[in-house]
PDB file of N, H, CA, C and O in Angstrom:
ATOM      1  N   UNK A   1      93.622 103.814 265.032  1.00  0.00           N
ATOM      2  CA  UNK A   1      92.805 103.906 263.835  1.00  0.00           C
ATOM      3  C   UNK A   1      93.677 103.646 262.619  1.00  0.00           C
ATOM      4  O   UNK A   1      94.663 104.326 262.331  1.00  0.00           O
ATOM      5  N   UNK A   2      93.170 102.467 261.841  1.00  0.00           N
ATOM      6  H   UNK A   2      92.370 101.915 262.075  1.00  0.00           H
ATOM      7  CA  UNK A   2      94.043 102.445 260.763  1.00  0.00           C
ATOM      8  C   UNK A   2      93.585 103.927 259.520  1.00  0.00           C
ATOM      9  O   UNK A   2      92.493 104.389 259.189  1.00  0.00           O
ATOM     10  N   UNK A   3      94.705 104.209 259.213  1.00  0.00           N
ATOM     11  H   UNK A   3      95.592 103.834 259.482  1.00  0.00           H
ATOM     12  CA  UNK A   3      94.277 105.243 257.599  1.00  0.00           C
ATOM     13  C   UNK A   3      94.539 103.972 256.504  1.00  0.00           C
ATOM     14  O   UNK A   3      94.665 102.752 256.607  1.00  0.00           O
ATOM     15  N   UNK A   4      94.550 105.087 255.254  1.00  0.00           N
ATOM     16  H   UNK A   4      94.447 106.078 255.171  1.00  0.00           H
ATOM     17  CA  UNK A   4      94.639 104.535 253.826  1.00  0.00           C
ATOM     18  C   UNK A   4      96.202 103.710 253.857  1.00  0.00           C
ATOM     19  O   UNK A   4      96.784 103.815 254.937  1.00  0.00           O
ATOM     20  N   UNK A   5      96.757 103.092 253.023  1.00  0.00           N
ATOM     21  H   UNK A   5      96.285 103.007 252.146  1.00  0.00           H
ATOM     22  CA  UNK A   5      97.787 102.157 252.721  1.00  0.00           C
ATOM     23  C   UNK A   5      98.363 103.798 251.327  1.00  0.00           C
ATOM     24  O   UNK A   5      97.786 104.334 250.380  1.00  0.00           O
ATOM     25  N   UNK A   6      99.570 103.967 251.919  1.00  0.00           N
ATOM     26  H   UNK A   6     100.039 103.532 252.687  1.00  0.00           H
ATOM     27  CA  UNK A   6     100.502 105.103 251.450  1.00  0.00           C
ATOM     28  C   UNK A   6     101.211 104.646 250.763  1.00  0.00           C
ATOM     29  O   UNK A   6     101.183 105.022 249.591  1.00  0.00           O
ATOM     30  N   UNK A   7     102.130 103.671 251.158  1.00  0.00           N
ATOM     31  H   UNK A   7     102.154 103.366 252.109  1.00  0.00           H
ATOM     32  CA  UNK A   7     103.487 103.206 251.048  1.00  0.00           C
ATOM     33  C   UNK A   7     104.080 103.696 252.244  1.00  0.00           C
ATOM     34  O   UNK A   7     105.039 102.981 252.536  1.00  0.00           O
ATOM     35  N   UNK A   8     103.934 104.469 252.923  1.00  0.00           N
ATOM     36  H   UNK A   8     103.155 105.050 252.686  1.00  0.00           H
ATOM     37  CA  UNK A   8     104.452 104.793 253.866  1.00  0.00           C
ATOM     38  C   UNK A   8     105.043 104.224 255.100  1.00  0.00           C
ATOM     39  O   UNK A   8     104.146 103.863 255.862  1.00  0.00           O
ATOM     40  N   UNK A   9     106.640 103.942 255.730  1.00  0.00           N
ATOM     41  H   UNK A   9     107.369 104.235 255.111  1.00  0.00           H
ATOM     42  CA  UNK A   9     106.929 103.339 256.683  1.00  0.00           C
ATOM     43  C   UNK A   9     106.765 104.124 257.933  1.00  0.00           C
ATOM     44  O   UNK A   9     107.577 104.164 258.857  1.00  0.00           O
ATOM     45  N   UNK A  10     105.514 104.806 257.855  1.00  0.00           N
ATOM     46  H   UNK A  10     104.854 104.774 257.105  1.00  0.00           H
ATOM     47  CA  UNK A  10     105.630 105.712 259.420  1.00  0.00           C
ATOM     48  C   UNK A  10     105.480 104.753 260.580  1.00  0.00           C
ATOM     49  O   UNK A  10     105.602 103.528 260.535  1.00  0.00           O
ATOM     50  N   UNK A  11     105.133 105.678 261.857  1.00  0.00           N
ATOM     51  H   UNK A  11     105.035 106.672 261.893  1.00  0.00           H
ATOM     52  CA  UNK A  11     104.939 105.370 262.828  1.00  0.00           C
ATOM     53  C   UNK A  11     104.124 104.158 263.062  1.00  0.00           C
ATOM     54  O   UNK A  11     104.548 103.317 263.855  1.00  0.00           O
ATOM     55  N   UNK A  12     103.227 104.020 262.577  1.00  0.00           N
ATOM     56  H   UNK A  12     102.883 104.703 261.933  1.00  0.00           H
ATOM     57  CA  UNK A  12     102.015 102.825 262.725  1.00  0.00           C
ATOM     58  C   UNK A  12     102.680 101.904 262.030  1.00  0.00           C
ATOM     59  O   UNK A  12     102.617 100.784 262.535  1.00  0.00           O
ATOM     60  N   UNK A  13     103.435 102.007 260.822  1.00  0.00           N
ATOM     61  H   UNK A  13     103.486 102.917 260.411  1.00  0.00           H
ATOM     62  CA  UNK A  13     103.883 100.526 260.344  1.00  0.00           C
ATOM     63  C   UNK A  13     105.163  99.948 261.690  1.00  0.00           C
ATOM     64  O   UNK A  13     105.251  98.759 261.996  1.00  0.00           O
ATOM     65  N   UNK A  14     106.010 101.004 262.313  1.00  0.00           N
ATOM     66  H   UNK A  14     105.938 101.970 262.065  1.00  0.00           H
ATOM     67  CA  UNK A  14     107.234 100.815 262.856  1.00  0.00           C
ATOM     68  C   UNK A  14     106.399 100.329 264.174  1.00  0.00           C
ATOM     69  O   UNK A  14     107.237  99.670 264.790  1.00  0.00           O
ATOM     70  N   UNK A  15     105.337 100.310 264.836  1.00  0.00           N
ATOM     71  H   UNK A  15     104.656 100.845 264.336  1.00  0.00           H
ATOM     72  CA  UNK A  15     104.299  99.803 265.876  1.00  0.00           C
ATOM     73  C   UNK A  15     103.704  98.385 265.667  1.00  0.00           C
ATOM     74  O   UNK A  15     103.391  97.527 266.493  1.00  0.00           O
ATOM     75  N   UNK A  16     103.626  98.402 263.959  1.00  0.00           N
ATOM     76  H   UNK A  16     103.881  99.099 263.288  1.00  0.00           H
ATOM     77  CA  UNK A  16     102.872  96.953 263.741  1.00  0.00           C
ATOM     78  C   UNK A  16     104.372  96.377 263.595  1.00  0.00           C
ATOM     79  O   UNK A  16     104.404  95.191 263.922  1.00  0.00           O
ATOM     80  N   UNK A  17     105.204  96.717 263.329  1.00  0.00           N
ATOM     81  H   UNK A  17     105.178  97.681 263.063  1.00  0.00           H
ATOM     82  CA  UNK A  17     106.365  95.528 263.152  1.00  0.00           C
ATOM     83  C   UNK A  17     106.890  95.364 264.590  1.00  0.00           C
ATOM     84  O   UNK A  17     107.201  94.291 265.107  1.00  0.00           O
ATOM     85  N   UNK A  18     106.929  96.236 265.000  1.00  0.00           N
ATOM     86  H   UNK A  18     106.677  97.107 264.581  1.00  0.00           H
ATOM     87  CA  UNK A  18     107.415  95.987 266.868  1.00  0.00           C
ATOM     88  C   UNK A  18     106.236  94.927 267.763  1.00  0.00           C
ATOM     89  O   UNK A  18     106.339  94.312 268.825  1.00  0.00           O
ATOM     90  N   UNK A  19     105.034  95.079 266.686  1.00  0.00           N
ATOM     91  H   UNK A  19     104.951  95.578 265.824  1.00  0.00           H
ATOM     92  CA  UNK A  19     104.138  94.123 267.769  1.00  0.00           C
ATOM     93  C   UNK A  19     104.060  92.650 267.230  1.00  0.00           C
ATOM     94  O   UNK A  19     103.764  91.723 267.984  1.00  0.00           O
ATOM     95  N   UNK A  20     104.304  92.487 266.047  1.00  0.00           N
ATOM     96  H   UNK A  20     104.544  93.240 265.434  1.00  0.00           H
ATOM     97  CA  UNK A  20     104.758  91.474 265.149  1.00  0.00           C
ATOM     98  C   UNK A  20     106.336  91.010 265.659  1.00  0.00           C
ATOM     99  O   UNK A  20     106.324  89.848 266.064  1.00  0.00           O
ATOM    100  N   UNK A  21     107.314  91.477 265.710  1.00  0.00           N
ATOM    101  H   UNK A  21     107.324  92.422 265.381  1.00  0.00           H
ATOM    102  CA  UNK A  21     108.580  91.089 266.054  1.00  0.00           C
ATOM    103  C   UNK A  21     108.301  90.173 267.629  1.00  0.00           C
ATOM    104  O   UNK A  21     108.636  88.994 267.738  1.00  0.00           O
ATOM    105  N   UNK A  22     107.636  90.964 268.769  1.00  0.00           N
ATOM    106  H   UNK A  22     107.364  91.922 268.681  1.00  0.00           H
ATOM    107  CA  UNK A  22     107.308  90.594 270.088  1.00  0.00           C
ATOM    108  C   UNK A  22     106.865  89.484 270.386  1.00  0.00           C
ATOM    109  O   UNK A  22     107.304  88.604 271.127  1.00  0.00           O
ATOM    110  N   UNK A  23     105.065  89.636 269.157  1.00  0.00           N
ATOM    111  H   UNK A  23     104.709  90.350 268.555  1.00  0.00           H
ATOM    112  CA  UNK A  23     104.618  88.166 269.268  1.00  0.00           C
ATOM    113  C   UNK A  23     105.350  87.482 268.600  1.00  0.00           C
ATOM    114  O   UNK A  23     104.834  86.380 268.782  1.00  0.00           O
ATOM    115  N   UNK A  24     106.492  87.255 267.710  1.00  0.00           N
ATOM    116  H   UNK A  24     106.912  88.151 267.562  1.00  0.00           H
ATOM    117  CA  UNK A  24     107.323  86.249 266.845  1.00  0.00           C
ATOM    118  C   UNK A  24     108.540  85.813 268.098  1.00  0.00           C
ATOM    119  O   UNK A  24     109.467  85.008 268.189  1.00  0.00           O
ATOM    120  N   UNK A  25     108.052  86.625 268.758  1.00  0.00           N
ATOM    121  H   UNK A  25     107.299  87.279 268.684  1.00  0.00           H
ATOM    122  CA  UNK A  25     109.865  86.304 269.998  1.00  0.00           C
ATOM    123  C   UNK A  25     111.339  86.818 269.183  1.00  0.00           C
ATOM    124  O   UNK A  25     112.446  86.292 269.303  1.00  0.00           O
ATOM    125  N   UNK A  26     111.060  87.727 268.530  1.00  0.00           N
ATOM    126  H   UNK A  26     110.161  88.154 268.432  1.00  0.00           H
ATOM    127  CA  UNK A  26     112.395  88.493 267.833  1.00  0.00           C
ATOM    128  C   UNK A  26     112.679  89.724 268.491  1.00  0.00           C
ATOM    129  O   UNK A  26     111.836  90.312 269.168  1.00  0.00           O
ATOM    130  N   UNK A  27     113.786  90.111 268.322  1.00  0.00           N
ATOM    131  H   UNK A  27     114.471  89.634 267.772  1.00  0.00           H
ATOM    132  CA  UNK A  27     114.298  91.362 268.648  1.00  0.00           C
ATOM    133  C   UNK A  27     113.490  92.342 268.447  1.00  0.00           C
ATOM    134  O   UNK A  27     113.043  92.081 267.330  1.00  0.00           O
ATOM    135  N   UNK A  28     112.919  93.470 268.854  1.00  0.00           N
ATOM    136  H   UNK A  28     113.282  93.682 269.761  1.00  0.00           H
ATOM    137  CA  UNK A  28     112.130  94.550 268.483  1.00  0.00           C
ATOM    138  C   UNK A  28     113.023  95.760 267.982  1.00  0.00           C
ATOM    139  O   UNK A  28     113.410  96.659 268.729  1.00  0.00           O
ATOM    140  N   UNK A  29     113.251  95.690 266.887  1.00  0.00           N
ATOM    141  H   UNK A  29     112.936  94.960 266.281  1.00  0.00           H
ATOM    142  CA  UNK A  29     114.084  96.497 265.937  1.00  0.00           C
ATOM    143  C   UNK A  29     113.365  97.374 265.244  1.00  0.00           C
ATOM    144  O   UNK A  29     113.965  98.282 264.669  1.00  0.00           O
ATOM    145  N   UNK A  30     112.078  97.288 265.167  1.00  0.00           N
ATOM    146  H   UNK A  30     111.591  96.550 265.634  1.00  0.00           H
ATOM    147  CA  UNK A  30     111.128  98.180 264.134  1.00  0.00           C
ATOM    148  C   UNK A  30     111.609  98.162 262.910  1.00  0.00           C
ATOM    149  O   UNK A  30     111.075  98.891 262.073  1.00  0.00           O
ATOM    150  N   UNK A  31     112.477  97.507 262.623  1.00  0.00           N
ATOM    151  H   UNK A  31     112.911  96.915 263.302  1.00  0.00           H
ATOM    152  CA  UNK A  31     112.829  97.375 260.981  1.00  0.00           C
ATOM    153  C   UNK A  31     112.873  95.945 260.549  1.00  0.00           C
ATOM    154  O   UNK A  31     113.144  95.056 261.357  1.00  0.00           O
ATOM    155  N   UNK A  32     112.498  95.602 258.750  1.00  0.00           N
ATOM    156  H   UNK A  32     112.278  96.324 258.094  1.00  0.00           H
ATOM    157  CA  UNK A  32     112.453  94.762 258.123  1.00  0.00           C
ATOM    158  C   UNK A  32     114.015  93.663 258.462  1.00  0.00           C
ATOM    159  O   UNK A  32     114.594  93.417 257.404  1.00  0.00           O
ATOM    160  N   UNK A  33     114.524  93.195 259.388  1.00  0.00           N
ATOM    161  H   UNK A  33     114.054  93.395 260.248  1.00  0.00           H
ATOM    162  CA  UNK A  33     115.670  92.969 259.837  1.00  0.00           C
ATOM    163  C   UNK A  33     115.276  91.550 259.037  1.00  0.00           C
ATOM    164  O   UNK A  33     114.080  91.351 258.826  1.00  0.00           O
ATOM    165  N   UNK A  34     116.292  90.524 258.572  1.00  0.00           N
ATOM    166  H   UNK A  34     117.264  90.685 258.743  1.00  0.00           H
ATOM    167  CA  UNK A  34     116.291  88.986 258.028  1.00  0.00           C
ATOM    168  C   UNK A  34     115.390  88.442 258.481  1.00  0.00           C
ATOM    169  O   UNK A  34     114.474  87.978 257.802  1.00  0.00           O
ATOM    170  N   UNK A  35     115.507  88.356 260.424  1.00  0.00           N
ATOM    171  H   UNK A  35     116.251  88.733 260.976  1.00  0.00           H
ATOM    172  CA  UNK A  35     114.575  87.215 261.192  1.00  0.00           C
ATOM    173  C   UNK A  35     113.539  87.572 260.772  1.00  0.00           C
ATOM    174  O   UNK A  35     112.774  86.722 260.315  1.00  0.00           O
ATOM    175  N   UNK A  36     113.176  88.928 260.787  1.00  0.00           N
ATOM    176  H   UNK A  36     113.798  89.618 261.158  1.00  0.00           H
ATOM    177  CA  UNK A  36     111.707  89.097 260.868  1.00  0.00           C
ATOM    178  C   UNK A  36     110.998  89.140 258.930  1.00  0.00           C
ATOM    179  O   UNK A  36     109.857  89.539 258.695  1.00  0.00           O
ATOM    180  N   UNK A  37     111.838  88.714 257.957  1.00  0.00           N
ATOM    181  H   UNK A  37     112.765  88.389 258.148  1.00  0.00           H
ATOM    182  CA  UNK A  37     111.316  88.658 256.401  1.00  0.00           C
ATOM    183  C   UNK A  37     111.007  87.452 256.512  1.00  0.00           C
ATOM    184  O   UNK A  37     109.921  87.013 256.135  1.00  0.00           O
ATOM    185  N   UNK A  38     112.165  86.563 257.188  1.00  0.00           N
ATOM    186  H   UNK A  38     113.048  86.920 257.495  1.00  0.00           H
ATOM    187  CA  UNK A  38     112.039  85.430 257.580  1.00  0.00           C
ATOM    188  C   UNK A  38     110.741  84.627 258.322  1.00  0.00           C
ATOM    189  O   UNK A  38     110.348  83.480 258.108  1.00  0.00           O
ATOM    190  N   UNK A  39     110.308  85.463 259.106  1.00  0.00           N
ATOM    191  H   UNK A  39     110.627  86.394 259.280  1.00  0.00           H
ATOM    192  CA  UNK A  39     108.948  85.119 259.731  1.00  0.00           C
ATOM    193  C   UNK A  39     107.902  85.253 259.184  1.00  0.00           C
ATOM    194  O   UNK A  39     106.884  84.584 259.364  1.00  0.00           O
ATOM    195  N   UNK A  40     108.095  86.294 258.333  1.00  0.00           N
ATOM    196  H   UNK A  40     108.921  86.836 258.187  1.00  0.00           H
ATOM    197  CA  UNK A  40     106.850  86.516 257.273  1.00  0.00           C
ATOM    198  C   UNK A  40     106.372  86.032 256.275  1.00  0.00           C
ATOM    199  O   UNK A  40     105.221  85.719 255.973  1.00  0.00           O
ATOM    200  N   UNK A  41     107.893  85.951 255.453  1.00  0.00           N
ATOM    201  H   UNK A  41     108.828  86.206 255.697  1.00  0.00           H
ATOM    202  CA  UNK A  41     107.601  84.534 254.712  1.00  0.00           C
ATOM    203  C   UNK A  41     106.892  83.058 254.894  1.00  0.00           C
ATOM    204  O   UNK A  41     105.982  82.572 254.222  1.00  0.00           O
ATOM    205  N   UNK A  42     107.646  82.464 256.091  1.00  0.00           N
ATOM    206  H   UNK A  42     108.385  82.859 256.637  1.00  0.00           H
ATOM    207  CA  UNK A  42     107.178  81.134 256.772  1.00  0.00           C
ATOM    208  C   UNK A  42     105.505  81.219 256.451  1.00  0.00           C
ATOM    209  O   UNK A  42     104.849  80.563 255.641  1.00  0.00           O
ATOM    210  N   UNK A  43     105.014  82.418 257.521  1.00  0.00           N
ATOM    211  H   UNK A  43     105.547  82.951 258.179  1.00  0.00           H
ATOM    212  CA  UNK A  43     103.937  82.363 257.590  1.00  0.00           C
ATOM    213  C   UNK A  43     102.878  82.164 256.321  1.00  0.00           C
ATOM    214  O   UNK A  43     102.175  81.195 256.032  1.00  0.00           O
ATOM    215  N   UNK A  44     103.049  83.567 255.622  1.00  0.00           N
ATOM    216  H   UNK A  44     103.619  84.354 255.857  1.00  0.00           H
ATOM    217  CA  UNK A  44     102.942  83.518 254.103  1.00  0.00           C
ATOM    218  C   UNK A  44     102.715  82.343 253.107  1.00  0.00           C
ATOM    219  O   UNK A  44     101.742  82.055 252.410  1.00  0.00           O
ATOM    220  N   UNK A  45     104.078  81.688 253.289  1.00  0.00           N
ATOM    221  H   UNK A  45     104.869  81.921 253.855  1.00  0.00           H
ATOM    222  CA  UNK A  45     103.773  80.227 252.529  1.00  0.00           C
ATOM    223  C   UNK A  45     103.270  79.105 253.128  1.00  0.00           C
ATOM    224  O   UNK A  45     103.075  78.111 252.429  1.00  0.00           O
ATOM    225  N   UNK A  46     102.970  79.084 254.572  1.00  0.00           N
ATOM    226  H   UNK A  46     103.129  79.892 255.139  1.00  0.00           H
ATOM    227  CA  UNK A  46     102.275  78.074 255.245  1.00  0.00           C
ATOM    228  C   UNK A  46     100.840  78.544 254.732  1.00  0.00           C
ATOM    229  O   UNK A  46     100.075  77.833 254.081  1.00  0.00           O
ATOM    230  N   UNK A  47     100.582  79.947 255.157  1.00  0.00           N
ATOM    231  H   UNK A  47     101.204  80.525 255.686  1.00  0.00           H
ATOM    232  CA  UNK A  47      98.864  80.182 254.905  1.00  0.00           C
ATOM    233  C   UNK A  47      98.346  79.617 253.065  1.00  0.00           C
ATOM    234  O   UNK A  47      97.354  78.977 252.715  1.00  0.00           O
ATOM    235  N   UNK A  48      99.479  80.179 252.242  1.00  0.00           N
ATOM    236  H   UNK A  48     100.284  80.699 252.527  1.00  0.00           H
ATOM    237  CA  UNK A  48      99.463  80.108 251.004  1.00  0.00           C
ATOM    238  C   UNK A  48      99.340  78.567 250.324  1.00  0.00           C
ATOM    239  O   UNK A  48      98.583  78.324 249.384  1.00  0.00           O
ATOM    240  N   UNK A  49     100.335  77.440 251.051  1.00  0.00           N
ATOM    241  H   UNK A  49     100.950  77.638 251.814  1.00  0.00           H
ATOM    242  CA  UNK A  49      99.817  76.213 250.899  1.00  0.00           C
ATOM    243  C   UNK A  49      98.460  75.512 251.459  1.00  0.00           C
ATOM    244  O   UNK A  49      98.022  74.550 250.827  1.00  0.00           O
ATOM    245  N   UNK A  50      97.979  75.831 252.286  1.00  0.00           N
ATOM    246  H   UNK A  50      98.335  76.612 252.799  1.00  0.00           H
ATOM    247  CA  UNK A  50      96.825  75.509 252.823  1.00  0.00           C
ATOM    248  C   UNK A  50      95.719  75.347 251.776  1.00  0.00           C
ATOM    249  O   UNK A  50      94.577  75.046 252.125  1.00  0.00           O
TER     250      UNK A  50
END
């Protein structure tokens, strides 16, 4: 169940980045690590140019 948007890096964000890292084929670090700002970005500015 998602809740409200906190700011908070709990548990559910450290779950969505581990399931995000997995499907990206990155290390599962649960943290904001380069590869994975890196992936976000890409994405980000691909969707954003469209």
């Amino acid at each position: 169940m998602l809740g409200p948007i906190d700011g908070i890096a709990g548990k559910k964000t450290r779950a969505a980045e581990n399931a995000f890292q997995l499907a990206s084929g990155l290390d599962q670090s649960g943290e904001f690590y380069p590869p994975t700002v890196a992936r976000l970005r890409a994405i980000f500015e691909a969707k954003a140019a469209a």
